[in-house]
TORKOL-26542 format. One record per atom (N, C-alpha, C, CB): x, y, z. Coordinates in steps of 0.05 Angstrom, whole numbers, plus 32768, in hexadecimal, padded with zeros to 4 digits. Atoms other than C-alpha are relative to their C-alpha. Glycine has a CB too. Example, Ala and Ser with C-alpha at 12.3 -4.5 7.8 and 13.67 -1.06 7.14 Angstrom:
<recs>
80127FE88000
80F67FA6809C
801280188000
7FEC80018019
7FF07FE87FFF
81117FEB808F
7FF18016800E
800980097FE3
</recs>
This chain:
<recs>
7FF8801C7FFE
800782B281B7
7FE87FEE7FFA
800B7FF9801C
801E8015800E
7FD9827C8199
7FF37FF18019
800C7FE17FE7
8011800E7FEE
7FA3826081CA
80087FE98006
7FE97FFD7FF8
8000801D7FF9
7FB7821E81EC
7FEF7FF68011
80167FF88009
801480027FF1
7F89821E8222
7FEB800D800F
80077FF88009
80157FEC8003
7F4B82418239
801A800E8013
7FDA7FFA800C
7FEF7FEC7FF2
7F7182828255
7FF88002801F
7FFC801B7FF1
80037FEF7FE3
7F47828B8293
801C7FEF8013
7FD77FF88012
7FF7800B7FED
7F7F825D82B0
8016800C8001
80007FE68000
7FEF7FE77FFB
7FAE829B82A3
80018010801A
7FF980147FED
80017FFB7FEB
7F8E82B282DB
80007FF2801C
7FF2800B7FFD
7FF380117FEF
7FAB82828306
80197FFC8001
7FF97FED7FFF
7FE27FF28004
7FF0829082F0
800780168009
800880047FE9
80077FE27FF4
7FE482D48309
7FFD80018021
7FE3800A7FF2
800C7FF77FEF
7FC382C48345
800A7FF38019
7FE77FFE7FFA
7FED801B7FEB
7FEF82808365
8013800F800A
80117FE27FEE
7FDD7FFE7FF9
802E82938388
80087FE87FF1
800B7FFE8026
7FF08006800A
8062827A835F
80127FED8014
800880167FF5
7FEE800D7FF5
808982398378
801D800F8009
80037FEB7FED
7FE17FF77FFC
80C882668394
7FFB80028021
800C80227FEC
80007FFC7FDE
80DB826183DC
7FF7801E8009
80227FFA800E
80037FEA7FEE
80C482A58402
7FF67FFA801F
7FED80137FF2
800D80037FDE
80AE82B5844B
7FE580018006
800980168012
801A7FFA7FEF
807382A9846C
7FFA7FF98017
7FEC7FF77FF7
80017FFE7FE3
805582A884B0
7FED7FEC8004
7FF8801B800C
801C80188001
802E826984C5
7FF97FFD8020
800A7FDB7FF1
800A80087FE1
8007825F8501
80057FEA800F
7FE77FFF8002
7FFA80157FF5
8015821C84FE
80147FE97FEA
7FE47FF68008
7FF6800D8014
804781EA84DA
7FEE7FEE7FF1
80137FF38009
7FFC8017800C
803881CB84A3
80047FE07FF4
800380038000
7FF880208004
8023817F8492
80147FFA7FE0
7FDB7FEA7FFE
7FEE8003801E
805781638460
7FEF7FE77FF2
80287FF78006
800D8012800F
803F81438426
80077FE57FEE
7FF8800E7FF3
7FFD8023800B
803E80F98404
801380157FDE
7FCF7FE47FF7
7FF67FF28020
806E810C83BA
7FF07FE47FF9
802D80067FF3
801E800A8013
804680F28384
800B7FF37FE4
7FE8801F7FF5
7FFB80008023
805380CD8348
7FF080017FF1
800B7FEE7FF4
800C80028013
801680CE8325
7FE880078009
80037FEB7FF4
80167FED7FF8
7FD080F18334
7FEB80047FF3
800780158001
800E7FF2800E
7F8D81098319
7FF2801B800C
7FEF7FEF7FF6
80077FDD7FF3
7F7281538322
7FEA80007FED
801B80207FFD
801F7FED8007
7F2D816F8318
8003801E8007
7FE37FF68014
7FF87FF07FFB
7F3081AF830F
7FD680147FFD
802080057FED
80137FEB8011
7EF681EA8310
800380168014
7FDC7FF67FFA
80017FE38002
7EE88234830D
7FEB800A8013
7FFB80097FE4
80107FF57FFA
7EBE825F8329
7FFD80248008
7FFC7FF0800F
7FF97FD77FF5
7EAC82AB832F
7FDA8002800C
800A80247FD3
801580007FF6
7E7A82B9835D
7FEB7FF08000
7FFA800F7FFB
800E80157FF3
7E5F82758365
7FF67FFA7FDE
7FE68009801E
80008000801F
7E578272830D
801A7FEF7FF6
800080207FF3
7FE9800D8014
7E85823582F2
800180097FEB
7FFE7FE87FF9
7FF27FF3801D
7EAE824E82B8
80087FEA7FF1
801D80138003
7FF580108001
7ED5821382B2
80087FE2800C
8008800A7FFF
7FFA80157FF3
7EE381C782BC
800D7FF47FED
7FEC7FF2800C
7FEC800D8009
7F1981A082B8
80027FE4800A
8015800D8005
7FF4800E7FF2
7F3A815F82BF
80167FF07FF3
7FEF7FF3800B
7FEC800A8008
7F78814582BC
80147FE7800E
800C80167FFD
7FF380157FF7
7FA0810682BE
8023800A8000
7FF67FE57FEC
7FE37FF67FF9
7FF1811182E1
800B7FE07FF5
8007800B8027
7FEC80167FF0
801880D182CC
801D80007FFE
7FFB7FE37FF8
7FED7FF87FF1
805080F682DE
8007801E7FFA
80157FEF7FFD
7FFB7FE48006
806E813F82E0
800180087FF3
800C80098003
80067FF58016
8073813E829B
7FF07FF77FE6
801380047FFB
80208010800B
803B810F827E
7FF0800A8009
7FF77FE38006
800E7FF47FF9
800181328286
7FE980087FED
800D80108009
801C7FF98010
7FBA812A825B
7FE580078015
7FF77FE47FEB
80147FE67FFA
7F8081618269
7FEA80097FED
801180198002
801E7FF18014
7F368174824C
7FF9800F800F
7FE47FEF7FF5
80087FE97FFC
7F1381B4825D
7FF480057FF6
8009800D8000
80107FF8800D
7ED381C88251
7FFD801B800B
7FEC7FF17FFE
80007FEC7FF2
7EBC82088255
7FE4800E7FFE
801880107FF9
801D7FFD7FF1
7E76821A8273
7FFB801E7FFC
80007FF78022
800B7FE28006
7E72826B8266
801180087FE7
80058019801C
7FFB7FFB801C
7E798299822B
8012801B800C
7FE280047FE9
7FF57FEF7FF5
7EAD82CB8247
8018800C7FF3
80047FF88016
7FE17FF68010
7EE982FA8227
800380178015
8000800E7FD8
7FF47FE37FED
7F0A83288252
802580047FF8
7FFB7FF6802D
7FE880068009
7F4C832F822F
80168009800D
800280077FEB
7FEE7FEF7FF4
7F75835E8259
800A7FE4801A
7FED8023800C
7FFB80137FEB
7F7283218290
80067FDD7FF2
7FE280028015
7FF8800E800D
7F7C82EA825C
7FEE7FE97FFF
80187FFD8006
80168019800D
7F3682C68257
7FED80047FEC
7FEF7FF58013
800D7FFC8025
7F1A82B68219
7FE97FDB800D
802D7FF87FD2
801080198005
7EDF82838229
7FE97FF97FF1
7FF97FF98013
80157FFB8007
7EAE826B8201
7FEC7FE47FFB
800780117FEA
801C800D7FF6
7E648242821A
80107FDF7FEB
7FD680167FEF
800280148008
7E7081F4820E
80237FF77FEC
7FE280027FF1
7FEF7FFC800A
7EB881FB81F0
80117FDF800D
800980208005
7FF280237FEB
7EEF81B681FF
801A80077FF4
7FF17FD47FF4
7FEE7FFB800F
7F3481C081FB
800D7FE3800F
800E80218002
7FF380167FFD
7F60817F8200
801A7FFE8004
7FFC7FF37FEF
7FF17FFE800A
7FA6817A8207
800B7FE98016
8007801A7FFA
7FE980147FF6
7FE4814A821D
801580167FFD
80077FE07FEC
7FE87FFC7FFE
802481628237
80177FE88006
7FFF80138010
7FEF80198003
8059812E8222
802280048007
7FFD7FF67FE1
7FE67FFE800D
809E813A8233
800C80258001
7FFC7FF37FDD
7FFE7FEC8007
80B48179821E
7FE780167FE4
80197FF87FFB
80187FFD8015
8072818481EB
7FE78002800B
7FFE7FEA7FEE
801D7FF97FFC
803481A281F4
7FE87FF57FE4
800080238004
800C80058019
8000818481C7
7FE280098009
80047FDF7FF6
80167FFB7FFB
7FBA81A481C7
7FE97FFD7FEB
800380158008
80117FF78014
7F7381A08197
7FEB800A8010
7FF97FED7FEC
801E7FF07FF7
7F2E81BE81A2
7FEC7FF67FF4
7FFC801D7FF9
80218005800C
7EE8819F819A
80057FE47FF5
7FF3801A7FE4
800180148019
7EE281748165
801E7FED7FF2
7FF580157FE8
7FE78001800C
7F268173814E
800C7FEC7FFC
800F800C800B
7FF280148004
7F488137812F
802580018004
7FF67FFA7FE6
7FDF7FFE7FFD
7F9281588131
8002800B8015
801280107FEC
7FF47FE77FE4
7FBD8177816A
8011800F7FED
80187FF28020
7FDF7FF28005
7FED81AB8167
800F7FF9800E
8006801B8003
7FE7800B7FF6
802E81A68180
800F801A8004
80107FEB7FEB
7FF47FEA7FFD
805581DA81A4
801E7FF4801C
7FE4801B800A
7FE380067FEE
80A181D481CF
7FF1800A8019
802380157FF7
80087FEE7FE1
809081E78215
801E80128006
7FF97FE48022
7FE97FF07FF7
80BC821C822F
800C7FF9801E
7FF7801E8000
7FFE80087FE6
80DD8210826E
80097FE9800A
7FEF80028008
800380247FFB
80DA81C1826A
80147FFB8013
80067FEB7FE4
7FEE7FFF7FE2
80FF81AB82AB
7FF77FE18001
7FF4801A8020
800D80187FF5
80FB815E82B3
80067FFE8022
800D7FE47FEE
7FFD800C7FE5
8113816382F2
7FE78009801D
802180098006
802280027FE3
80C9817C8319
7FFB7FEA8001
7FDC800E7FFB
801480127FFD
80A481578333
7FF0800B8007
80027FED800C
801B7FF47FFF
805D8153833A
7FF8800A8011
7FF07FF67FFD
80077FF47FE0
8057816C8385
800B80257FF8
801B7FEA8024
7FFA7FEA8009
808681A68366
7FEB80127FF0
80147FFB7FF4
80157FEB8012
805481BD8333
7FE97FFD800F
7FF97FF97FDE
80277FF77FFA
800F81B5834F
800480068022
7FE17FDB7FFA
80017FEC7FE3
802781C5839E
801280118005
80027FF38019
7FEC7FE98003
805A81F5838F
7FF880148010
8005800B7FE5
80087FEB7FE6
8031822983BF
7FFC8003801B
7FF080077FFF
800180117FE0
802581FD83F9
80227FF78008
7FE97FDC7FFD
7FE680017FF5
807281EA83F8
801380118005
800B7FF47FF5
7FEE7FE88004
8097822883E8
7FE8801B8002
80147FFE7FDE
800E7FE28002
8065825E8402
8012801D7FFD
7FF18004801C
7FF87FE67FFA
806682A583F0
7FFA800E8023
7FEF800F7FE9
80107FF07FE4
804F82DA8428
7FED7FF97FFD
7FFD801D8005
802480057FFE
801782C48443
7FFE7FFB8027
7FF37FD77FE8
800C800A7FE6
7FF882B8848A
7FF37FE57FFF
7FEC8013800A
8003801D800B
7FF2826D848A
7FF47FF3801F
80247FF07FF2
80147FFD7FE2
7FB8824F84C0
7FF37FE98000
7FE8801A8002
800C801E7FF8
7FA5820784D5
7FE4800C8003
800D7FEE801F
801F7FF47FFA
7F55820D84CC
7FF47FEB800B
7FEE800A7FE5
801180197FF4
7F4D81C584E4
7FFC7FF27FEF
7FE88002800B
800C80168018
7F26818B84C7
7FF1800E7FEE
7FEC7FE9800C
800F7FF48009
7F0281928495
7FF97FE17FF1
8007801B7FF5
801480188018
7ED4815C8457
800F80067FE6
7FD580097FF9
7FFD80008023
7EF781498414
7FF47FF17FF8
80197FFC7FF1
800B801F8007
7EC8811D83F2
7FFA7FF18017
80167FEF7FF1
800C80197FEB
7EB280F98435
80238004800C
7FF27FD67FED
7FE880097FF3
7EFF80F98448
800F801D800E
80137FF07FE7
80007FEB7FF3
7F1881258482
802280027FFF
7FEF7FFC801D
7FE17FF8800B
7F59814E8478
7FF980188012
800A80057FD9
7FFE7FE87FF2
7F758187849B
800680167FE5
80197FFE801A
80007FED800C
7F6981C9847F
801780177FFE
7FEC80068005
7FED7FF27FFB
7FA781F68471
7FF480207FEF
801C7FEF7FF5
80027FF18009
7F9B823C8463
801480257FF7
7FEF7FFB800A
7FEB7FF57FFD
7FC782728445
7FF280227FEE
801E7FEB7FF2
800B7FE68005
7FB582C08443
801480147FF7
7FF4800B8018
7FE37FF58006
7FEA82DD8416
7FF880208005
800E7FF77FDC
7FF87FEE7FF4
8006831C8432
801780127FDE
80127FF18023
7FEF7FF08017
8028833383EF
7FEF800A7FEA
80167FED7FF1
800D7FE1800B
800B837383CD
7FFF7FF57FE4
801780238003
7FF88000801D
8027835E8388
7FE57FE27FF1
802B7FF57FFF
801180148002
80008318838E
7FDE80047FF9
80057FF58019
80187FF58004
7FC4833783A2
7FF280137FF6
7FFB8003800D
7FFF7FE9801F
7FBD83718370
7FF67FE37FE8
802F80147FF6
800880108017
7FC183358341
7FEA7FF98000
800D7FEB7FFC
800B80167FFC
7F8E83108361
7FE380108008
80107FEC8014
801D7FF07FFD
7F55834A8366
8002800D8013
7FE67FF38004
80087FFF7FEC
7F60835A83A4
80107FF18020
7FE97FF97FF6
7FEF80177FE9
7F7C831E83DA
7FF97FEB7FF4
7FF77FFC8022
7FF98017800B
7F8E82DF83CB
80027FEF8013
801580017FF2
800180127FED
7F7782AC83F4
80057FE17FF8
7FE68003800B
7FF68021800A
7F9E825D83ED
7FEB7FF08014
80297FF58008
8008800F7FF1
7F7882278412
80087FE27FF6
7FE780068005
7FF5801F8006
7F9A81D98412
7FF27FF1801A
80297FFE7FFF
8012800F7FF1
7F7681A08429
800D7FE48001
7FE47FFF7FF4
7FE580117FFB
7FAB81678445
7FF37FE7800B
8017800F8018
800880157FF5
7F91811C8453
80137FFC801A
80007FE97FEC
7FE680127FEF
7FB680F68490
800D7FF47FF5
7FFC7FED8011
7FF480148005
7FD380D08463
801C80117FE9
7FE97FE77FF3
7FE97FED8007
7FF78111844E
7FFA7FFC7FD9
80277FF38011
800380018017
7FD681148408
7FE980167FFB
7FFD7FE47FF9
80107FE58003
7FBF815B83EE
7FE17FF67FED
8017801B7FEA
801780058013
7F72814983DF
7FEB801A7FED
7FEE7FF18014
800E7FEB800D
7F5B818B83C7
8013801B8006
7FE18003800C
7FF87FE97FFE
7F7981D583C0
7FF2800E7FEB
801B80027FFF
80117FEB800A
7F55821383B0
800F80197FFF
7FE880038010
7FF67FEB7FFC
7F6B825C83A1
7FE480137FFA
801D80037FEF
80137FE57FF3
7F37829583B7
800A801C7FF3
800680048024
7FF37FE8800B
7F4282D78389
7FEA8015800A
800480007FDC
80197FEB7FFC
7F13830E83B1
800A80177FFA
7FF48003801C
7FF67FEC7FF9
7F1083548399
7FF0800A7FE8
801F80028004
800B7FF88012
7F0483798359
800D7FEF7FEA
8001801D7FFF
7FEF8008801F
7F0F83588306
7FF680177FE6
7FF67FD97FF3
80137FED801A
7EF7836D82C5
7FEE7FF48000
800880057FE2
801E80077FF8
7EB6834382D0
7FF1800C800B
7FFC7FED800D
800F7FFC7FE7
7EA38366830D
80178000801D
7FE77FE48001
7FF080007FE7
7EB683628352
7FEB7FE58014
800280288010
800C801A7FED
7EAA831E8380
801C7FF38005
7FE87FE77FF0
7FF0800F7FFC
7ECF82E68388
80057FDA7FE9
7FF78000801E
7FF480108009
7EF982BA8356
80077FE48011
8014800E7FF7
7FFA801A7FEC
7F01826B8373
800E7FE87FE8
7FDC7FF28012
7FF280128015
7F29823F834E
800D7FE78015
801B80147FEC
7FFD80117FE7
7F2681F78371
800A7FEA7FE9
7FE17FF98019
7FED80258010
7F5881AD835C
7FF67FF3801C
80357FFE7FFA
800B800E7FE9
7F4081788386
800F7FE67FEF
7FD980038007
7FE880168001
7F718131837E
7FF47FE78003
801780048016
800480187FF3
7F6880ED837C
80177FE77FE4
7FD47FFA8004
7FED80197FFF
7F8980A8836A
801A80087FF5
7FF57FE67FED
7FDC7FEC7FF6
7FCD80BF8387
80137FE57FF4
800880098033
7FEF800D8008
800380958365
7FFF7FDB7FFD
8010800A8010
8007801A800D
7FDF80638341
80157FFE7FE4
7FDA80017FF8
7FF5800D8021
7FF8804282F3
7FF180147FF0
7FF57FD97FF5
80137FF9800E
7FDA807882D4
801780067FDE
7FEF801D8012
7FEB7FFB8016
7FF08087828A
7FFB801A7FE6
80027FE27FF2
80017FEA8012
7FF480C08259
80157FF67FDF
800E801D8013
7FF28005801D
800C80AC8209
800380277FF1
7FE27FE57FE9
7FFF7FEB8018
801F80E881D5
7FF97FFA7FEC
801580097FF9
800B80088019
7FF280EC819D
80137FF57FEB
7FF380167FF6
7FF580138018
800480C1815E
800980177FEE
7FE77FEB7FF0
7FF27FEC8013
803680EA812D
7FEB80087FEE
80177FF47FEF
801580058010
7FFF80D98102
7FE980218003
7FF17FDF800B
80177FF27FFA
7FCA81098121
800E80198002
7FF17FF58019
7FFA7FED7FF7
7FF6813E812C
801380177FE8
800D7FF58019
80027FF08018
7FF1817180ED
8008801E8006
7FE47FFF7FF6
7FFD7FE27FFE
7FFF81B5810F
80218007800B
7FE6800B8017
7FE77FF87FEE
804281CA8129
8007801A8004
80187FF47FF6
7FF87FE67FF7
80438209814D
801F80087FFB
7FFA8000801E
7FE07FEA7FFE
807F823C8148
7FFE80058016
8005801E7FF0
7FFD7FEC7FEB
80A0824D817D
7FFA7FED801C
7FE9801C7FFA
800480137FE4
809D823181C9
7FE78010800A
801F8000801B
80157FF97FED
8063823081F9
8005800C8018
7FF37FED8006
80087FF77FDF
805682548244
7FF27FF18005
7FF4801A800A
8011800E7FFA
801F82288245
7FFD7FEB8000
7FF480047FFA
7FF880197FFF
801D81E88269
7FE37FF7800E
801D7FFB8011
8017800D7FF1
7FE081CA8290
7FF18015800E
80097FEA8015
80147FF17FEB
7FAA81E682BA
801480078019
7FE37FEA800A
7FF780017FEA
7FCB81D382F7
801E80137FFD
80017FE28007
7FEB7FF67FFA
801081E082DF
8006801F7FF5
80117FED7FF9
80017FDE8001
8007822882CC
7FF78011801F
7FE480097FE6
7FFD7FF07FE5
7FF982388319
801980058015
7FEE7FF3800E
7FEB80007FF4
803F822D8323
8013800B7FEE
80047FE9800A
7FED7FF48011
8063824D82E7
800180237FFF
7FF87FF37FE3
</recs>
């Protein structure tokens, strides 16, 4: 399938529980959260304390969605689906039903159908799809904790499913970080175990802010847009590939 975005975020498709209701066991309920119309996410990587990746992306809405990505190491591990390479930028807008992506320099996008396209998510659906609809997991009030200077309770979820954690090296640790004002300011997912790098620990952290501001996302100008993929995409955002 043709590259749309750096792959290591394959391994976060792999590694998320999947938005589908299952059971889990919680020590303690659950704060419910603010729904969202519009958002920005920072996103970054890490394996054994070594950024791979940084992101950031503007939400102005579930299916507006422009994203750059640089990428900080020179890494291929293909069997796990990352292909990175030192100082790399990949760009893209998701408009609609259309994925548009370039790389670097690039004056054109491509253009590819998204598969799947569903107007009816929303944005709490795709980017907290694990915190709302947990899989198995052991789920554990850790208390307060610091986002940025701003204190939120810490939710933590120790998935209990074999299949998950196989994916994920090893165990698969969620951690969500909930303001009072019931607005998810950060979530992290914890991959400890063995990869094809090595063996440590994978951290892949989104951290949130100006929650349902005017924000706006356009689709490149017809003009600019010279490539037209065959065929539909799997590949949608950083974020929203932790829920597909």
């Amino acid at each position: 399938m043709k590259r749309l975005v750096p792959n290591l975020m394959f391994v976060c498709a792999l590694a998320l529980s999947l938005a589908v209701p299952g059971s889990a066991r919680a020590e303690t309920a659950l704060q419910a959260i603010q729904p969202l119309s519009s958002v920005q996410v920072n996103y970054i990587s890490n394996f054994n304390n070594q950024a791979g990746i940084v992101c950031q992306e503007t939400w102005a809405s579930a299916s507006r969605i422009h994203g750059t990505c640089r990428e900080l190491v020179t890494a291929s591990y293909p069997e796990i689906n990352i292909d990175l390479v030192t100082g790399r930028v990949s760009e893209y807008i998701i408009y609609d039903d259309t994925y548009y992506q370039r790389i670097d320099a690039a004056t054109t996008w491509s253009a590819t159908k998204l598969e799947g396209y569903d107007p009816s998510f929303t944005i709490n659906d795709l980017l907290y799809g694990s915190y709302l609809y947990p899989r198995n997991a052991v789920i554990t009030n850790l208390g307060e904790a610091q986002v940025g200077g701003t204190a939120a309770t810490q939710y933590q979820f120790w998935s209990t499913d074999s299949a998950l954690n196989e994916a994920s090296g090893g165990q698969n640790v969620y951690d969500v970080f909930v303001s009072a004002e019931g607005f998810v300011l950060k979530d992290q997912v914890s991959q400890r175990g063995s990869f094809p790098m090595g063996d440590g620990e994978l951290t892949l952290i989104w951290t949130y802010s100006n929650f349902n501001q005017p924000l706006m996302v356009y689709a490149p100008p017809p003009s600019s847009v010279t490539v037209q993929a065959l065929g539909k995409s799997r590949v949608t955002s950083l974020s929203v590939l932790r829920q597909r």
